[in-house]
C-alpha positions in Angstrom: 0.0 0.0 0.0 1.5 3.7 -1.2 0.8 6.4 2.0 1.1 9.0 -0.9 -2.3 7.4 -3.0 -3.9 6.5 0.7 -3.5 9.8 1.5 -4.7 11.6 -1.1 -8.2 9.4 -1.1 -11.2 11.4 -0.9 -12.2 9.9 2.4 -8.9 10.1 4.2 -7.8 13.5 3.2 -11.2 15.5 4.1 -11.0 14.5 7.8 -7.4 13.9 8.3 -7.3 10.4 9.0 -3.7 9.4 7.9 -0.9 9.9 10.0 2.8 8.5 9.6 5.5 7.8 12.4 8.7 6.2 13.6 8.6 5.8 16.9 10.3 2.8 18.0 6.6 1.1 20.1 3.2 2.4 20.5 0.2 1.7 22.2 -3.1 2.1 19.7 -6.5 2.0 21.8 -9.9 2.6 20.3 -11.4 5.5 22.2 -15.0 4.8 24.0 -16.6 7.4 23.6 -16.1 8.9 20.1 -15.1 5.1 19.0 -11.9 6.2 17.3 -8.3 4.8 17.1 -5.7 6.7 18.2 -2.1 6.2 19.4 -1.5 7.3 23.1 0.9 9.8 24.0 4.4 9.1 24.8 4.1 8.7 28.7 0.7 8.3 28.7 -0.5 5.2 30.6 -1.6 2.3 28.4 -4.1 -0.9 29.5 -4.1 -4.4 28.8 -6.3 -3.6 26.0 -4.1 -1.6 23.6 -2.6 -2.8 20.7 1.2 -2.6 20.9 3.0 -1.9 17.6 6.8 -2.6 18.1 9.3 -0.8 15.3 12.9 -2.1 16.6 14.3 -0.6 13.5 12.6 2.6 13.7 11.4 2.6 10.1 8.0 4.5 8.4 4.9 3.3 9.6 1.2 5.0 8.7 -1.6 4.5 10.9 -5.0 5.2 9.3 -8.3 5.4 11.0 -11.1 3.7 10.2 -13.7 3.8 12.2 -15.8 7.1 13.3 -13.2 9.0 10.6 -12.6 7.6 7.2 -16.4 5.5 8.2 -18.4 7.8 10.4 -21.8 6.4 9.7 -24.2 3.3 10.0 -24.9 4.0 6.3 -21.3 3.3 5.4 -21.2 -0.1 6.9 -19.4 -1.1 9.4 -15.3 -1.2 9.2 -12.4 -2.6 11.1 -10.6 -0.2 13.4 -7.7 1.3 11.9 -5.3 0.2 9.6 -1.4 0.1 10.2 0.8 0.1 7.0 4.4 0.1 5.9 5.8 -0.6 1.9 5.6 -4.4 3.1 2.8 -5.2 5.6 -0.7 -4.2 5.8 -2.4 -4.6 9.3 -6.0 -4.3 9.5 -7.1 -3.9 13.4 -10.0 -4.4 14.8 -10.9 -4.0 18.8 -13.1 -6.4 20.3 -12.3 -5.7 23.9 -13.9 -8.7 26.5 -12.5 -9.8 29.4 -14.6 -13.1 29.4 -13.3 -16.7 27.2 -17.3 -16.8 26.0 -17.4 -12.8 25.4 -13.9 -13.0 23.0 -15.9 -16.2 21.2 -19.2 -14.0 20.8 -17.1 -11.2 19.2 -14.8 -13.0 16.4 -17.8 -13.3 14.3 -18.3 -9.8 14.0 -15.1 -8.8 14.2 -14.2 -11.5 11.1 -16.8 -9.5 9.4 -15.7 -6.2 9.9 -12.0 -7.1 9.0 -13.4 -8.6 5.6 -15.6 -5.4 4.3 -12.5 -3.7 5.3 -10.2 -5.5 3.2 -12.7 -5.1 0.2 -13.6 -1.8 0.2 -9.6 -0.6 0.3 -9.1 -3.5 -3.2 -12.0 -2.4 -4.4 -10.4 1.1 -4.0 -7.6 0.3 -5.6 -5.6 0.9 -2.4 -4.5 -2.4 -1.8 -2.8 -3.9 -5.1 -2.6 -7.7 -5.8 0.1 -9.2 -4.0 0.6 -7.5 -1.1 1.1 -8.7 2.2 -2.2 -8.4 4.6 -2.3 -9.3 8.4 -6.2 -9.2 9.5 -6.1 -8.6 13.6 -8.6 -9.2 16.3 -7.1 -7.5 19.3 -9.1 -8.8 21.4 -7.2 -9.6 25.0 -4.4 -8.3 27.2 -1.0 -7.5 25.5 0.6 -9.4 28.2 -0.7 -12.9 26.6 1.8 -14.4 24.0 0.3 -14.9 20.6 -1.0 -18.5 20.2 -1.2 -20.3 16.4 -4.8 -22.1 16.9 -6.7 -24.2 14.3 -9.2 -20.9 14.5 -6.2 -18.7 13.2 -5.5 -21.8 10.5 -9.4 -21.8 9.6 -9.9 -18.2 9.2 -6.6 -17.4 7.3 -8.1 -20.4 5.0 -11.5 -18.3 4.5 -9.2 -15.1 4.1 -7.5 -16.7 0.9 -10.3 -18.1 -0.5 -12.1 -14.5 0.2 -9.0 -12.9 -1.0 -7.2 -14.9 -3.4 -4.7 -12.0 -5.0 -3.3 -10.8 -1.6 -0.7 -12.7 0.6 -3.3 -13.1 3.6 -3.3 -14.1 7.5 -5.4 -13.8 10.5 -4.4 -13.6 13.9 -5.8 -12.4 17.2 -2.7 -10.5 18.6 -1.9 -8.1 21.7 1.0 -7.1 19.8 2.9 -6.7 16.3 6.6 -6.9 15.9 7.8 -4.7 12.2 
């Protein structure tokens, strides 16, 4: 994905929802009450239920959002969170914040959903180019928690491709993302 053609789309330049950084980690939470994603402050407490984005190398990430800005209503469907890019990865995040085993199981469902309309409105955009690398995320649990490969992370990556086929494609349900 190019920042330069993201940015310059209709729906992300009018409200500003494309920013780019290098800081080495950040913490992205989705806001509750004006439901958008933004990346805390450095020094700014985080929670359990962040998304941590670690850049060891320091290189050029973008961090659109989704949700309440490029999205803002029911009309437009529903959307995954925000959207973390670099020349060779695209993450497409999506919050799904339950402290319960049976809540995170309610959730996927929708969240699977909201991930996929994602992914098709940006190819259908022309945004996302055959190819390229996608990582669809539920961050759905406490960063502290290693990521675990599960037959549900095998099952849904499966659906992905066959949803999918010209991107590179993988789901996961991460606390975190290493660059």
């Amino acid at each position: 994905m190019k920042a330069e053609q993201v940015s310059q789309h209709p729906r992300v330049a009018a409200k500003n929802c494309l920013t780019s950084h290098t800081a080495r980690k950040v913490f992205i939470y989705d806001h509750p009450t004006d439901g958008q994603c933004y990346i805390r402050a450095k020094g700014e407490i985080s929670t359990d239920f962040d998304f941590a984005l670690h850049n060891a190398k320091g290189q050029t990430f973008h961090f659109v959002k989704v949700d309440k800005c490029m999205f803002s209503d029911k009309k437009d469907g529903e959307r995954c969170d925000c959207l973390l890019f670099t020349e060779s990865v695209c993450l497409f995040v999506e919050f799904k914040s339950s402290k319960s085993v049976s809540g995170k199981q309610n959730v996927r469902h929708k969240a699977f959903s909201q991930l996929c309309a994602s992914v098709e409105w940006f190819l259908a955009e022309k945004l996302l180019t055959a190819g390229e690398v996608v990582e669809v995320v539920l961050a759905n649990g406490p960063r502290k928690r290693t990521p675990r490969f599960t037959t549900n992370n095998i099952d849904k990556t499966t659906e992905l491709q066959e949803l999918f086929p010209s991107l590179a494609i993988r789901y996961d349900e991460l606390p975190f993302y290493k660059l």
